[in-house]
C-alpha positions, 0 to 999 in steps of 0.5 A: 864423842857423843851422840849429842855432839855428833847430832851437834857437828851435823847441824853445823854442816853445810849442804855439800858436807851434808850430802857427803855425810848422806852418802857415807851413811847410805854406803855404810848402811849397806855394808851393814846390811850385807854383812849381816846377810846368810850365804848357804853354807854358813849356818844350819837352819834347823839346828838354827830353829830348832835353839829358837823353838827352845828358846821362845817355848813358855813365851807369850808373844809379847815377851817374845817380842820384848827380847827380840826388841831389846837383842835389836836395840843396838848393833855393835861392830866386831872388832878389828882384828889387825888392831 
């Protein structure tokens, strides 16, 4: 299915289904962000800083920030390991 016809079976919700699917999204969002959150322990910050110092040396912060842009751009779920 398409974005465009998600978009289009979204439209045609009504106001019950549409709070349900706000809902969803709003506890999905959630699990997204809090996935995505650093627990001590699991990542060495300066070797951490240390890669991006690296990576970002030579850049303007325009080019900089273009890359950051693109690597946010889309957020794709890992893959499920039972399937």
């Amino acid at each position: 299915m398409s974005l465009g016809e998600i978009i289009s079976a979204v439209d045609r919700l009504s106001p019950e289904e549409w709070r349900q699917l706000r809902e969803y999204m709003e506890r999905r969002e959630a699990k997204i962000t809090h996935s995505k959150e650093l627990h001590a322990g699991t990542v060495d910050m300066d070797t951490l800083m240390q890669a991006l110092a690296e990576i970002s040396a030579g850049l303007s912060d325009e080019e900089f920030a273009e890359i950051e842009c693109a690597m946010n751009e889309e957020y794709i779920e890992p893959m499920n390991e039972d399937e």
